[in-house]
C-alpha positions in Angstrom: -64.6 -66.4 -13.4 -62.1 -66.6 -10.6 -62.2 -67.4 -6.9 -59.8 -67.7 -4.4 -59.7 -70.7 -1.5 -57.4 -70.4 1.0 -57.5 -73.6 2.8 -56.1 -72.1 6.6 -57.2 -73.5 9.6 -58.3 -70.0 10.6 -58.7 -69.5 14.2 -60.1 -66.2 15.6 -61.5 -65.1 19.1 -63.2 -62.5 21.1 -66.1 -59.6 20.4 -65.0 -56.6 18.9 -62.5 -56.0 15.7 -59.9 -52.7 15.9 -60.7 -50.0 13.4 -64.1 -50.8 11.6 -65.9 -53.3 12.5 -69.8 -53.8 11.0 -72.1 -55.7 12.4 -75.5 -54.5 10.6 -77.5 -56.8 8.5 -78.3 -54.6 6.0 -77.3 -51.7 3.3 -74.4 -50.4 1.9 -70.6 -49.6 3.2 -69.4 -46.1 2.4 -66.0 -46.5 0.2 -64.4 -43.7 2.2 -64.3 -42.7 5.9 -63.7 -39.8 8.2 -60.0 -39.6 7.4 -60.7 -40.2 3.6 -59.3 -43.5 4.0 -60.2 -46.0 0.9 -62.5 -48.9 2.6 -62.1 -52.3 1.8 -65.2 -54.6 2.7 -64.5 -58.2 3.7 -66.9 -60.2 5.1 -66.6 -62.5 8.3 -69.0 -66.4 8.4 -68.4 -68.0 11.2 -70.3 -70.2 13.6 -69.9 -67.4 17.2 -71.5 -70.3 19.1 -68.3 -72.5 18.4 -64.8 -72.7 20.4 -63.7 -71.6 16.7 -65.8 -68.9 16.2 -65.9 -67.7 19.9 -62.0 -67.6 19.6 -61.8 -66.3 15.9 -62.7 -62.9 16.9 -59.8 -61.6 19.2 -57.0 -62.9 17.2 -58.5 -60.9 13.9 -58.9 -57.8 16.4 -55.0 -58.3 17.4 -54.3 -58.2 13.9 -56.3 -55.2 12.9 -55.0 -53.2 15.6 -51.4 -54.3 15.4 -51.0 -54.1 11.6 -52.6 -50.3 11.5 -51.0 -49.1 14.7 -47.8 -50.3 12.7 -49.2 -48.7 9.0 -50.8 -45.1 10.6 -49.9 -43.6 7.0 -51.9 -46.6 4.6 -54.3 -45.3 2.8 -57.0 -47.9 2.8 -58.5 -49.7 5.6 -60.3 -53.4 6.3 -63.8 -52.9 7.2 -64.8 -56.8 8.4 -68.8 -57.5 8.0 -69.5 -60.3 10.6 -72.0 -63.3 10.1 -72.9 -66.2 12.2 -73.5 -69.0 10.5 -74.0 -72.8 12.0 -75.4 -74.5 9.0 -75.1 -74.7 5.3 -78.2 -72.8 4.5 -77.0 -70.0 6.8 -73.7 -70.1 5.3 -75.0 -69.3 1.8 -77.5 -67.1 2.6 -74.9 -64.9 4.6 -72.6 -64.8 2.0 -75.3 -64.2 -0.4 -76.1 -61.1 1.3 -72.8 -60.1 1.9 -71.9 -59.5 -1.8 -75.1 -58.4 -2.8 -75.9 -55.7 -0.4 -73.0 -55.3 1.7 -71.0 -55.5 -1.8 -67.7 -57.1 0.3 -64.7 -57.8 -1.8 -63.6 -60.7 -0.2 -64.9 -63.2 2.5 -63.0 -65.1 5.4 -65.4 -68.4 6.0 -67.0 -70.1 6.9 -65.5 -73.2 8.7 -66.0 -76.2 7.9 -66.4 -77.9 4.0 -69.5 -78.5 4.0 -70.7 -74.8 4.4 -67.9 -73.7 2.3 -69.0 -75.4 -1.2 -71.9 -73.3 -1.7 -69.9 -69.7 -0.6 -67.3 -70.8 -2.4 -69.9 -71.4 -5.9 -71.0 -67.5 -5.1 -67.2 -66.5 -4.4 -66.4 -67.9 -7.7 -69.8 -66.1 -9.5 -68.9 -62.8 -8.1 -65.3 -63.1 -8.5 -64.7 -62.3 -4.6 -61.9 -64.0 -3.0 -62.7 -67.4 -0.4 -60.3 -67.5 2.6 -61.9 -71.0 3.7 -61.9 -72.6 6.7 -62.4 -76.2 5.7 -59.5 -77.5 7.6 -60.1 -76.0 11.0 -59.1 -78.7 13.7 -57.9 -81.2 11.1 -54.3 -82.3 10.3 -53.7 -81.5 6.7 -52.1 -84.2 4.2 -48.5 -82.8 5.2 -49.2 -83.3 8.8 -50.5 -87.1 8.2 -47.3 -87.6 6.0 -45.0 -86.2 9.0 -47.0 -88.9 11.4 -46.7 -91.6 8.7 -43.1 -91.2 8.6 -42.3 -91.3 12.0 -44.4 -94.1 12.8 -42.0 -95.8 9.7 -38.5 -94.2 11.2 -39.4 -95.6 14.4 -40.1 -99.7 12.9 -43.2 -99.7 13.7 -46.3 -101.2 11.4 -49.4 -101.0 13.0 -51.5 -98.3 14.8 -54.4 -97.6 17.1 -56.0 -94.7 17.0 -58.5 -92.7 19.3 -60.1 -89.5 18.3 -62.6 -87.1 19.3 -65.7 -88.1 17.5 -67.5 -84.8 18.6 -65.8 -81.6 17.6 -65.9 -80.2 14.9 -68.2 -82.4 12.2 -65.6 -83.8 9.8 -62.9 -84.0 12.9 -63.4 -88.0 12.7 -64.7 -89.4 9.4 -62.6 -87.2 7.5 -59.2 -87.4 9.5 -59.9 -91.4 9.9 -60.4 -91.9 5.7 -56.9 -89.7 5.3 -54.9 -90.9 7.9 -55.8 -94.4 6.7 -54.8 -93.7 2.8 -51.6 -92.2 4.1 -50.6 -95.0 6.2 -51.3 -97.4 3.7 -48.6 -95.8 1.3 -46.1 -96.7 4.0 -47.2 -99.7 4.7 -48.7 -99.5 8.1 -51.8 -100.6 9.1 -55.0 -99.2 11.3 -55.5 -101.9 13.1 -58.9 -100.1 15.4 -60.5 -97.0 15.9 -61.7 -95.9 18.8 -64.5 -92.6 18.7 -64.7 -91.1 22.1 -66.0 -87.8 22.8 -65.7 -84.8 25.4 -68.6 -85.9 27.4 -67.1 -89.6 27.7 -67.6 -90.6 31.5 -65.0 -91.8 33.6 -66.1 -95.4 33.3 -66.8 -95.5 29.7 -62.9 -94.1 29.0 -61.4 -96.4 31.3 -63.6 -99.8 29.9 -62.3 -98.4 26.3 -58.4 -98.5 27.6 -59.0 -102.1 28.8 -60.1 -103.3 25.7 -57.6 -101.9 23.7 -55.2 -102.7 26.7 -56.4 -106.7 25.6 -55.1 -105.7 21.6 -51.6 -107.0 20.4 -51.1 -103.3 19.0 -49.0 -101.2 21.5 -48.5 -98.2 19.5 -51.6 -95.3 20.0 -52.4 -92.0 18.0 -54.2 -89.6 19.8 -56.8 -86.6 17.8 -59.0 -84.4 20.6 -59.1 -81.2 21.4 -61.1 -81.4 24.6 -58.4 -80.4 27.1 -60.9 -82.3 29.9 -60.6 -85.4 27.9 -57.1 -85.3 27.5 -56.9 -85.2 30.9 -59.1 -87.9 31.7 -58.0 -90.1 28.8 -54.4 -89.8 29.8 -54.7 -90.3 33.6 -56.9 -93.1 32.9 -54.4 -94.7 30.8 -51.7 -94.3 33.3 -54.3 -95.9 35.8 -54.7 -99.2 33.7 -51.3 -100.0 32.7 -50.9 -98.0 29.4 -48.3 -95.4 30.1 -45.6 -98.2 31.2 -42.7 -99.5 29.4 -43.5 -101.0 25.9 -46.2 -99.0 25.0 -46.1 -95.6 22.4 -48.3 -92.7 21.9 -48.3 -89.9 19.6 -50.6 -86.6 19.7 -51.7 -84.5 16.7 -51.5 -80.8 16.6 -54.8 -80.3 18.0 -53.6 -81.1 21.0 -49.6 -80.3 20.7 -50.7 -77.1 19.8 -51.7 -75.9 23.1 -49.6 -78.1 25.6 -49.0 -74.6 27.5 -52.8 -74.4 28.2 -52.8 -77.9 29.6 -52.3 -77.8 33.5 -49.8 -79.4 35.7 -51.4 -83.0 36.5 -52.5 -83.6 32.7 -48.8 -83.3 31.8 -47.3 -85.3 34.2 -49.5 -87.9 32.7 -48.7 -87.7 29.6 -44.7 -88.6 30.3 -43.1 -90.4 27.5 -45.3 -89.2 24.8 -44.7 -87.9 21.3 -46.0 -84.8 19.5 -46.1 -83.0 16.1 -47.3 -79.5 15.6 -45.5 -77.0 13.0 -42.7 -75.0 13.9 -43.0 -71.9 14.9 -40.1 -70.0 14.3 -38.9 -67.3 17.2 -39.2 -63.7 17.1 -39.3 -60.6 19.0 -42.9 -59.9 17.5 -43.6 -63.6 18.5 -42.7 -62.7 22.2 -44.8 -60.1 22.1 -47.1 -61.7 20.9 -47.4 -64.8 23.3 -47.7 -62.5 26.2 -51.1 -61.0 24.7 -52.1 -63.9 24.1 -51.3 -65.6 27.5 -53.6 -62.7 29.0 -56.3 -63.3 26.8 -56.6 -66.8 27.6 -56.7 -66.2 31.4 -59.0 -63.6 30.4 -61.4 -66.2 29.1 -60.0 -69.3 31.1 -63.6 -69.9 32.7 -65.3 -70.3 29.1 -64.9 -74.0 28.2 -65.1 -73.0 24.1 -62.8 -70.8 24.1 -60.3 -72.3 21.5 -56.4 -72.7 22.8 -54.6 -73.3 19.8 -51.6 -70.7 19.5 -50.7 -71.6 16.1 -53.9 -71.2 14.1 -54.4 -68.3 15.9 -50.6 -67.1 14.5 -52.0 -68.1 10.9 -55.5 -65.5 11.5 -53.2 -62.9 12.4 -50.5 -63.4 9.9 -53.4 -63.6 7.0 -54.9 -60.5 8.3 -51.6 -59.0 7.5 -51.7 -60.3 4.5 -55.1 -59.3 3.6 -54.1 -55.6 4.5 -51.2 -55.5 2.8 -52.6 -56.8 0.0 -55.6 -53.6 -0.4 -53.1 -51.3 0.4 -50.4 -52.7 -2.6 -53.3 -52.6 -5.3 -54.2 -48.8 -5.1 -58.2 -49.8 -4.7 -60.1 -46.7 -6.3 -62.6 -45.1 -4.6 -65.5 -46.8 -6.3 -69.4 -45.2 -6.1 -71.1 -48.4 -4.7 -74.5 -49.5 -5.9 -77.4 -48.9 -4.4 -79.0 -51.1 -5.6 -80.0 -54.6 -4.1 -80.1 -57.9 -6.2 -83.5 -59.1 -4.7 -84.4 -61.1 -7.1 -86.6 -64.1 -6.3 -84.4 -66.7 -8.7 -81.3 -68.5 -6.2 -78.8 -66.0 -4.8 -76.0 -68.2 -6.5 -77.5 -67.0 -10.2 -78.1 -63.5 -9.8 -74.8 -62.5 -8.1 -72.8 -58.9 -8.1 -69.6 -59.1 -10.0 -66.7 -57.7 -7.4 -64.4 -55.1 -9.3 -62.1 -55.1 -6.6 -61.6 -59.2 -5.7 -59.8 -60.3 -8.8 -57.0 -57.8 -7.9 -57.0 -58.6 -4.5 -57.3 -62.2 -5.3 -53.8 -61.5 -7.8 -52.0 -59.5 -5.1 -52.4 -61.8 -2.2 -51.3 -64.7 -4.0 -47.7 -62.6 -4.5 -47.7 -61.0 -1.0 -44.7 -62.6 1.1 -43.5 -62.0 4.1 -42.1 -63.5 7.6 -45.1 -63.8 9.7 -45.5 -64.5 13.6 -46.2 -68.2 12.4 -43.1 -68.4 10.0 -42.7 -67.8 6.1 -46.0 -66.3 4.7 -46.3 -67.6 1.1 -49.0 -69.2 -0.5 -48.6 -71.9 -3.5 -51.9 -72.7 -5.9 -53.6 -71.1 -3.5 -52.7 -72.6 -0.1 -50.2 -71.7 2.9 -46.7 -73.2 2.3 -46.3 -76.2 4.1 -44.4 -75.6 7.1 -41.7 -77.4 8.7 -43.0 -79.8 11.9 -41.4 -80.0 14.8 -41.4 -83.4 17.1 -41.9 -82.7 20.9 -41.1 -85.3 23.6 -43.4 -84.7 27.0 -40.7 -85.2 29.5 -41.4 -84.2 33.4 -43.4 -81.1 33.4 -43.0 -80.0 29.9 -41.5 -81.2 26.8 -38.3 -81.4 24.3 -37.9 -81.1 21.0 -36.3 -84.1 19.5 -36.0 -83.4 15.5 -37.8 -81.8 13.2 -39.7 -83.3 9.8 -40.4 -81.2 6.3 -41.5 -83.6 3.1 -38.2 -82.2 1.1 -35.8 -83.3 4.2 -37.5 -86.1 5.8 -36.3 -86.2 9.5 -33.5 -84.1 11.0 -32.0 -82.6 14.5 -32.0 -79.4 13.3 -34.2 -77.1 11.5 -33.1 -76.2 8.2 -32.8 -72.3 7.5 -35.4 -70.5 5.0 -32.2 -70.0 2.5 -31.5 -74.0 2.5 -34.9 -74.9 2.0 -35.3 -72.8 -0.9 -31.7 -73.7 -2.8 -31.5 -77.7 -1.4 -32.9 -78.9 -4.8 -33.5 -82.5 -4.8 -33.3 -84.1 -1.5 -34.1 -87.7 -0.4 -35.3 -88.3 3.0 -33.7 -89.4 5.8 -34.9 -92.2 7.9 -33.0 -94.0 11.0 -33.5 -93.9 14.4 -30.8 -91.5 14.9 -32.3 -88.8 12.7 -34.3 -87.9 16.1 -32.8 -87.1 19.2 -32.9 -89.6 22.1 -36.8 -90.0 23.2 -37.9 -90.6 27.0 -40.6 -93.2 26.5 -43.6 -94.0 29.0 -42.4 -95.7 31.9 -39.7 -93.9 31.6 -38.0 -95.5 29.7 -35.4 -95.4 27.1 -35.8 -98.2 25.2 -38.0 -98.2 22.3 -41.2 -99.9 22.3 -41.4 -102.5 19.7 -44.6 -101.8 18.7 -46.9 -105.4 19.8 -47.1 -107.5 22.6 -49.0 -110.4 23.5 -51.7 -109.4 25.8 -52.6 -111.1 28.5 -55.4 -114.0 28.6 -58.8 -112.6 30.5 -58.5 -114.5 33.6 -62.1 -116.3 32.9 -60.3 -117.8 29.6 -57.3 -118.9 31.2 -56.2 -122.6 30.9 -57.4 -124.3 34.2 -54.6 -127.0 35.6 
C-alpha cells in the first residue's frame, strides 16, 4: 500500500474552479466528458470558513484556467470535488466519501496535521495520493535553520520571541517546540515567549512591550499573520522605545510574505527590521501573474480572511501544474467506474476502494519537474525542494534585499544559479558579517545591535540617596 504526502503549505482562494468543478455530495463522476476528454477526480478538504480556505479557492481556479488555456489539445482533464471540513471528524468523513462514492484519485487536504493523520490512513488504504496541508502558516525546518543561522552570523545568543497564539491551531506550540530544538543546535537560547493574538487590545500589546522592554534580551522574532496586529505590535513598539538603536527584530515568512499587502504607516514602522521568506525567482509568467493577483486582492481587500501570502499561493498554482501534468503524462484509461457504494456500517478507514489510477499518478508526480511561478518544481521523498531564502531589510517605505541563505551555501550576496546548485558538491557554509550586505538597523542605525543591554531599574526600585 502506497500514499503520497506532499507536505505544501497550500494556499488557495476564491469560489469557483475553471473547467470542472463539483460540488455535489453524492454519486458518481463520469470518466469522460462532452469533448471526450479523460476525467481525472481529485478531491478538495479544506476548512472555506478559514483565511486558508477562503483564499485556497482562487489561486487553484488560476491554475486550472491558466494551465488548460495553455494545454487546449490534453486529453484529460482535473475535475476537483470540494469539501469543507473544520474538524477531524469532518476531515475523515469527507475523505471517506470522496473515495468511496465520488471514487477521486487523489486528494489535496486538508490543512492542518491533526485532520490530516486520519485522510492520510484512508489515502494510504486506497492507494490515493495525499497533497497535505499540515504546514500551512508554519515555517518548515529549512526556514528555522535559515533564522538560526543568521541569528549565529550576526553574534548574537539569545532570542525573544512573540507569535500569534491564535491562527491557525499548531501556529504556536508547534513553531515554539521547533524553533527552540533548532536554536539549541546553534547554541542560542529562548530566553521568553510571548503569545499574543489578533484580537490583543491596544493596552494589553503595549503592557507586553514594557515588560519585555524591562528584559536584558534585545534581539526579537516575530510569527503573525494578522496584518492588524502587525500594525499595532509594530507602532506600539516604536511608541515605547523598541525600534531605537540597539535593539533587533526579525519576521518569519508569514509575515515577509505579504509585505506588499501591508499599508504605508505599518511599514514605516517597521524601519530597521529583518525578514526571511523564499526566493522567488523572476519571470515573465511571474509578472503576469502578480498583476492578477494584485486585482484579486483589492477584489477582496474588505474581507479580513482573505489570506495575503503570494508565495504559497505560487506553490497551489505551481502543484496544480503539476497535478495536470502529471494525468495527462500517464495515459489514464477510460475506466467504467463503480456504481457501487461501500456503505458498510464497519469504520470507513477498513472498508476502503482501492484507486487504480493513484499509484501512477502518485509515480509520475514524484518525476514531474519543471520551473514553476515559485521557482524549481521538484519534489524529494516526497516533499517540495527546499528553496533558496532570501533576507529583506525594511528600509523607508519598502525593503532591500541583503543576501540570500540555502543549507548547501550558508549565507551569500548573491543567489546562486539552478546549474551551481545542482554541480557545487560539497560546500561548507559561510558565516561572517560580511556575507550580508550592509543592514539599516532600527533607529536608523548602522551599527549592529549587540544583542543585550541592561534595562533600566523600575523607578519604584530605584536606590533612594
Amino acid at each position: 500500500m502506497r500514499f503520497f504526502k506532499l507536505c505544501l503549505y497550500l494556499l488557495l482562494i476564491n469560489s469557483t474552479i475553471y473547467f470542472r468543478l463539483v460540488s455535489g455530495q453524492n454519486g458518481t463522476s463520469a470518466t469522460t466528458d462532452s469533448d471526450n476528454q479523460i476525467v481525472v477526480d481529485i478531491g478538495l478538504i479544506l476548512d472555506f470558513g478559514s483565511s486558508t480556505g477562503i483564499t485556497a479557492i482562487s489561486c487553484v481556479s488560476m491554475a486550472f484556467s491558466d494551465f488548460y488555456s495553455a494545454n487546449p489539445h490534453y486529453s484529460t482533464r482535473l475535475a476537483l470535488h470540494r469539501r469543507n471540513s473544520d474538524d477531524i471528524i469532518s476531515a475523515a468523513s469527507s475523505a471517506s466519501e470522496l473515495v468511496n462514492e465520488v471514487q477521486v484519485d487523489a486528494i489535496i487536504g486538508p490543512q492542518n496535521s491533526k485532520q490530516a493523520g486520519l485522510v492520510e490512513e484512508i489515502g494510504g488504504k486506497s492507494q490515493v495520493p495525499i497533497i497535505s496541508f499540515d504546514r500551512t502558516t508554519v515555517p518548515d525546518s529549512s526556514e528555522l535553520e535559515g533564522i538560526a543561522s543568521l541569528v549565529k552570523v550576526l553574534g548574537w545568543h539569545d532570542l525573544v520571541v512573540l507569535y500569534q497564539d491564535d491562527a491557525e491551531e499548531e501556529f504556536g506550540p508547534n513553531f515554539i517546540s521547533s524553533l527552540t530544538r533548532t536554536l539549541q543546535q546553534e547554541s542560542i537560547h529562548l530566553s521568553y515567549v510571548s503569545a499574543i493574538s489578533a484580537s490583543s487590545s491596544v493596552p494589553d500589546i503595549r503592557k507586553e512591550l514594557r515588560h519585555l522592554r524591562s528584559m536584558q534580551t534585545r534581539v526579537f522574532l516575530v510569527h503573525v499573520t494578522s496584518h492588524d496586529l502587525a500594525s499595532r505590535l509594530f507602532s506600539l513598539a516604536r511608541e515605547v522605545g523598541m525600534m531605537s538603536k540597539g535593539t533587533a527584530w526579525i519576521i518569519t515568512d508569514a509575515l515577509s510574505n505579504s509585505i506588499s499587502s501591508l499599508n504605508a504607516a505599518t511599514i514605516e514602522s517597521m524601519e530597521g527590521v529583518l525578514g526571511m521568506r523564499p526566493y522567488i525567482p523572476r519571470s515573465k509568467n511571474l509578472d503576469n501573474f502578480r498583476i492578477k493577483w494584485n486585482l484579486m486582492q483589492k477584489k477582496y481587500h474588505h474581507t479580513e480572511k482573505v489570506g495575503t501570502d503570494f508565495y504559497t499561493c505560487l506553490q497551489a498554482y505551481d502543484t496544480v501544474w503539476a497535478f495536470a501534468t502529471a494525468a495527462e503524462k500517464i495515459q489514464v484509461q477510460q475506466v467504467q467506474r463503480s456504481s457501487e457504494k461501500l456503505n458498510a456500517p464497519s469504520p470507513a478507514i477498513t472498508q476502503i476502494r482501492i484507486s487504480e489510477t493513484g499509484p501512477r499518478l502518485h509515480d509520475e508526480i514524484l518525476k514531474t519537474r519543471f520551473l514553476g511561478l515559485s521557482g524549481k518544481f521538484k519534489l524529494e521523498h516526497g516533499k517540495l525542494e527546499t528553496p533558496a531564502f532570501e533576507v529583506i531589510n525594511m528600509i523607508g517605505n519598502g525593503y532591500r534585499t541583503v543576501g540570500y541563505w540555502t543549507q548547501k551555501r550558508g549565507f551569500s550576496r548573491k543567489i546562486a544559479s539552478a546549474a551551481e546548485e545542482d554541480h557545487q558538491g560539497v560546500v561548507h557554509p559561510n558565516y561572517g558579517e560580511n556575507v550580508l550586505k550592509p543592514i539599516i538597523w532600527p533607529g536608523d542605525s548602522t551599527q549592529k545591535p549587540k544583542g543585550w543591554d541592561i534595562p533600566a531599574m523600575p523607578l519604584q526600585l530605584r536606590w533612594r540617596h
